[in-house]
C-alpha positions as CSV (number, residue, x, y, z in Angstrom):
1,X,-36.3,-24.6,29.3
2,X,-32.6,-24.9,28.3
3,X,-31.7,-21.6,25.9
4,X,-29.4,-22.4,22.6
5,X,-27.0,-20.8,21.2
6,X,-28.3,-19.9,17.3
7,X,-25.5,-21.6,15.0
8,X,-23.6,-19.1,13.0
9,X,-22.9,-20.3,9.6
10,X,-19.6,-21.1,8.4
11,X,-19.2,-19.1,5.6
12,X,-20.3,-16.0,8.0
13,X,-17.6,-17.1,10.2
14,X,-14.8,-17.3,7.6
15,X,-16.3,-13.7,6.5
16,X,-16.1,-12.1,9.7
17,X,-12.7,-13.3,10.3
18,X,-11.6,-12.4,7.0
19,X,-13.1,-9.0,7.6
20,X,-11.0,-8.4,10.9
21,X,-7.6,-9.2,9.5
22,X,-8.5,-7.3,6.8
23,X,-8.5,-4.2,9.4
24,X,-5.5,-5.3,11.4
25,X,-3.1,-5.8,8.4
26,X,-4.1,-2.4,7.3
27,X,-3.0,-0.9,10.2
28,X,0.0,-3.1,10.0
29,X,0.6,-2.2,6.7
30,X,-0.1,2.2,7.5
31,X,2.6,1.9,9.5
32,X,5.3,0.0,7.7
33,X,4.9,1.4,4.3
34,X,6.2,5.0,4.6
35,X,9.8,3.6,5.9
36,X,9.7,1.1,2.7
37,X,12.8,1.7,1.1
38,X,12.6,3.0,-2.7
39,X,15.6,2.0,-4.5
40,X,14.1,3.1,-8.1
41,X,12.1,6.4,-7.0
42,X,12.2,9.1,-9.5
43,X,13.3,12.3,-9.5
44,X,11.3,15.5,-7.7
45,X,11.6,17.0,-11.5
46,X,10.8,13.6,-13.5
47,X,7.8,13.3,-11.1
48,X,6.7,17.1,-11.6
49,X,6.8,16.4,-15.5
50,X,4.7,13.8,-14.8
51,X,2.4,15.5,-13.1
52,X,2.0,18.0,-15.7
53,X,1.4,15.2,-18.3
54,X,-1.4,14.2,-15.9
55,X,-3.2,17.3,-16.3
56,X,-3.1,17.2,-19.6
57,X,-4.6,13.8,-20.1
58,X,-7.7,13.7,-17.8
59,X,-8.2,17.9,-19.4
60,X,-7.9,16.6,-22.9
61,X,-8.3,12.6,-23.5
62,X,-10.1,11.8,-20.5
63,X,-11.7,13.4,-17.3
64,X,-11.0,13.2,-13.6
65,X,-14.0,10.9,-12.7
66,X,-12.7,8.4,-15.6
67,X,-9.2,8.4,-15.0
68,X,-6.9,6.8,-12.3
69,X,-6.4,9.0,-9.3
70,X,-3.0,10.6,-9.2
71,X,-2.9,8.8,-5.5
72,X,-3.4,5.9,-7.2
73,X,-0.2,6.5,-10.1
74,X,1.6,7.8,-7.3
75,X,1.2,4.6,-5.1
76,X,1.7,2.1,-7.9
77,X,4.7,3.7,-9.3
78,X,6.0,3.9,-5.5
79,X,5.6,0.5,-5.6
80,X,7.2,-0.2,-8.5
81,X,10.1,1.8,-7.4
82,X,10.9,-0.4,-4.7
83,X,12.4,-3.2,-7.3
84,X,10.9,-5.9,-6.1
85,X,8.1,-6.7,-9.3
86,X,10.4,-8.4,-12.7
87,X,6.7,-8.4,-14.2
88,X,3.7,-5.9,-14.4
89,X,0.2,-6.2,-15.5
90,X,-1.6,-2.9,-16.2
91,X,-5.0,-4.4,-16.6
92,X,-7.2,-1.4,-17.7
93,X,-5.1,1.1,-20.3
94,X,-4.6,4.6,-19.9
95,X,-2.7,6.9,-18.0
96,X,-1.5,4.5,-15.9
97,X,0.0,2.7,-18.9
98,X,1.8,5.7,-19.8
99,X,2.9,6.0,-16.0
100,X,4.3,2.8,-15.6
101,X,6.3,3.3,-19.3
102,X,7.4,7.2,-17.9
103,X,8.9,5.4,-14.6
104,X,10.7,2.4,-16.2
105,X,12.6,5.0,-18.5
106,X,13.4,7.4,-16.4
107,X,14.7,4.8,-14.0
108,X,16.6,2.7,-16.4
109,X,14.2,-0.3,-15.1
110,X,14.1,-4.1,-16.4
111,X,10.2,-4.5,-15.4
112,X,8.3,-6.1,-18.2
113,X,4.8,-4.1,-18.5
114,X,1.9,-5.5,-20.3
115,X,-0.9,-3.7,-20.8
116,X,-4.1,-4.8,-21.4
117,X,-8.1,-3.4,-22.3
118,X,-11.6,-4.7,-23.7
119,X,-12.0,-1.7,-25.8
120,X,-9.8,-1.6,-29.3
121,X,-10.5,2.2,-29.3
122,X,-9.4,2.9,-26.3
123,X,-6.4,0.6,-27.1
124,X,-5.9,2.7,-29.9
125,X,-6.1,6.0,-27.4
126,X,-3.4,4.9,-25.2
127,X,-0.9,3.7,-28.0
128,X,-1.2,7.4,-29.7
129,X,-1.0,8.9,-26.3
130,X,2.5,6.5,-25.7
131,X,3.9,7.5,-29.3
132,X,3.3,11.7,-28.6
133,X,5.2,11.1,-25.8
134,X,8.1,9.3,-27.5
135,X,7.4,6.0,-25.5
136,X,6.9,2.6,-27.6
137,X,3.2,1.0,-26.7
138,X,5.4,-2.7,-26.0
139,X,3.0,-5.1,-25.2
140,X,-0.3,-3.1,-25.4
141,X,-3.2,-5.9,-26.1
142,X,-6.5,-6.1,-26.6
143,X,-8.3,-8.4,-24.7
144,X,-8.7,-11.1,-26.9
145,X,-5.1,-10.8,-27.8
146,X,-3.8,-11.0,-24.3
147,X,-5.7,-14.1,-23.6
148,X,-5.0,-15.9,-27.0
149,X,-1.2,-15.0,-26.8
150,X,0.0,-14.2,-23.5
151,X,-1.5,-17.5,-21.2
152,X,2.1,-17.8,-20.0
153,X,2.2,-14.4,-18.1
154,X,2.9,-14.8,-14.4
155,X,2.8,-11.1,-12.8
156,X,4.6,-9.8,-9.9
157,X,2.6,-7.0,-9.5
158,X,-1.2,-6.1,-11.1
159,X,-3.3,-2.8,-11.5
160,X,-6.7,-3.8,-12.0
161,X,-8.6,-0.9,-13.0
162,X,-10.3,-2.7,-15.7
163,X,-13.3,-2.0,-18.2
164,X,-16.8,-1.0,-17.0
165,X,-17.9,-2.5,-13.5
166,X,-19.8,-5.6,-15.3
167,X,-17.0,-6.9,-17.0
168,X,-14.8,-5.8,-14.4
169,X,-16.4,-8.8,-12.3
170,X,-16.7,-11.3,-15.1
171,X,-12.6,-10.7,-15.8
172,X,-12.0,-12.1,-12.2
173,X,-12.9,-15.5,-13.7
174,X,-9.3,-14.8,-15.8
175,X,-7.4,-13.0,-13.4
176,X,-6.3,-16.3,-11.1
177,X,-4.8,-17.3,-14.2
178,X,-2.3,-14.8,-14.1
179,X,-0.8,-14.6,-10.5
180,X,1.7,-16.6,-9.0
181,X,1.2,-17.1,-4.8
182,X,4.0,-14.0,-4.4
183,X,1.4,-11.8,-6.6
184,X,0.3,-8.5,-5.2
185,X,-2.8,-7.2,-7.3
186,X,-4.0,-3.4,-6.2
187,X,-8.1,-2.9,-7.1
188,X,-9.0,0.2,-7.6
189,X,-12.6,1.7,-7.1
190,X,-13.3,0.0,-4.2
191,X,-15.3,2.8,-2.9
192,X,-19.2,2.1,-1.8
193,X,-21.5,3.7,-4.3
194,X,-24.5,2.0,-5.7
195,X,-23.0,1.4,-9.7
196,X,-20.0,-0.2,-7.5
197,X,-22.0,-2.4,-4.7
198,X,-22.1,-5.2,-7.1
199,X,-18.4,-5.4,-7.7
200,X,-16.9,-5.0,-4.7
201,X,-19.2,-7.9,-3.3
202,X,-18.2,-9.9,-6.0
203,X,-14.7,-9.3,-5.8
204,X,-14.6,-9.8,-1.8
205,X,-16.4,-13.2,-2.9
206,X,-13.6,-13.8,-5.1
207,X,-10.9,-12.7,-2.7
208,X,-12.5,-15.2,0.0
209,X,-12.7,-18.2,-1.9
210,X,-8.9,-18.1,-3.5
211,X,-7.1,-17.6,0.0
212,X,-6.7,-13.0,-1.0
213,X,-6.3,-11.2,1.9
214,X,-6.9,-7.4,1.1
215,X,-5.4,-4.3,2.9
216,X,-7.3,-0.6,2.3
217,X,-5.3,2.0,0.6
218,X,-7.3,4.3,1.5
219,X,-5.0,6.2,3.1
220,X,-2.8,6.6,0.3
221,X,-5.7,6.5,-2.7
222,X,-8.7,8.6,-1.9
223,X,-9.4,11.5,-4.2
224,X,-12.4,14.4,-4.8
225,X,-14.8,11.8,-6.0
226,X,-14.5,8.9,-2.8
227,X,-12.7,6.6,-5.0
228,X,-9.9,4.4,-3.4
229,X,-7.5,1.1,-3.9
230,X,-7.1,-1.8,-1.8
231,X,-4.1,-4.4,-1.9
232,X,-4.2,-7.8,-2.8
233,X,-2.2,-10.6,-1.3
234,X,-2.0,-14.0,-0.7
235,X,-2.1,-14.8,2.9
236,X,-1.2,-18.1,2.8
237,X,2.6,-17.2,1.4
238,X,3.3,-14.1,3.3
239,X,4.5,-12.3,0.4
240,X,3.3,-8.6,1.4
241,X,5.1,-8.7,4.4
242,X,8.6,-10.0,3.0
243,X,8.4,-7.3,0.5
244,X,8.0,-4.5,3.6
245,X,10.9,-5.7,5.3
């Protein structure tokens, strides 16, 4: 009797292997981030402030559990500072939005933001939120509005924190739309709870099948409640590791 091997499927294959570089480049990328070189950082007292305006928010206009983490601000806007993104797509409105505006004055920056949500209240939150801190709303869109007007953008760098979990998956169906092959695109909420099972299967479905290799920022992200970020990148262009050189 002449035993066979059982034949793995393909896609279980290109899963697996996905999966494994997946842990290796975060390693790779543990290690080379912290000596990244931050040429627009602000400063100790600008990031204090900024701090302080957090606390306000998620005690007054939002909560904790709703908002972005502060590792999560902290990380993109350290990202940011490193001068390398000419365009930024803030796909979810909030603090974050007000964040990314904080940074970009206090820096004296020539990033373009746009920033985008599915809900015209909460729209409408975020641009009083801008104007009582003194900072224009720029392009702050609705949904409808971004996709009827904005079909050009091509961003550098994406947040997508976007709408509730449901949508959140439908929305990948635009997002491709948007990146260039240099694109690097953090997801937050990438934690494994049951409301987010769905999602994060769907989005590693969607990473898969358009060439997105993904790198945990867990390291960086996780806060009280087991949320965390991962990073987004096209593999086939190499474009996370020419930015950490």
């Amino acid at each position: 009797m002449t035993l066979r091997s059982p034949k793995i499927p393909g896609a279980v294959v290109i899963r697996t292997l996905w999966q494994v570089r997946n842990v290796l480049f975060t390693l790779r990328f543990n290690y080379q981030w912290p000596h990244r070189p931050q040429k627009q950082k602000m400063s100790q007292e600008q990031k204090s402030a900024l701090w302080l305006d957090y606390q306000y928010y998620v005690k007054h206009i939002s909560t904790p559990e709703w908002a972005a983490s502060w590792g999560l601000v902290s990380l993109f806007l350290d990202l940011l500072a490193t001068d390398k993104f000419a365009n930024c797509l803030d796909l979810g409105s909030g603090f974050t939005s007000y964040a990314i505006r904080y940074w970009s004055k206090c820096v004296g920056a020539q990033c373009h933001i746009a920033s985008v949500d599915d809900s015209l209240s909460w729209v409408g939150q975020t641009r009083s939120f801008l104007e009582q801190k003194g900072l224009g709303p720029g392009e702050l869109y609705t949904e409808a509005e971004f996709l009827q007007t904005r079909s050009n953008l091509r961003a550098d760098l994406v947040l997508y924190d976007y709408s509730g979990f449901k949508h959140r998956s439908e929305f990948l169906h635009h997002l491709g739309h948007f990146l260039h092959p240099n694109t690097i695109v953090i997801f937050d909420d990438c934690h494994s709870r049951d409301y987010t099972r769905d999602y994060v299967a769907t989005l590693n479905t969607w990473c898969v099948r358009n060439g997105m290799q993904v790198v945990s920022l867990r390291r960086w992200t996780l806060d009280e409640f087991g949320r965390y970020a991962v990073l987004g990148y096209f593999h086939s262009s190499g474009s996370l590791w020419q930015f950490l050189r």
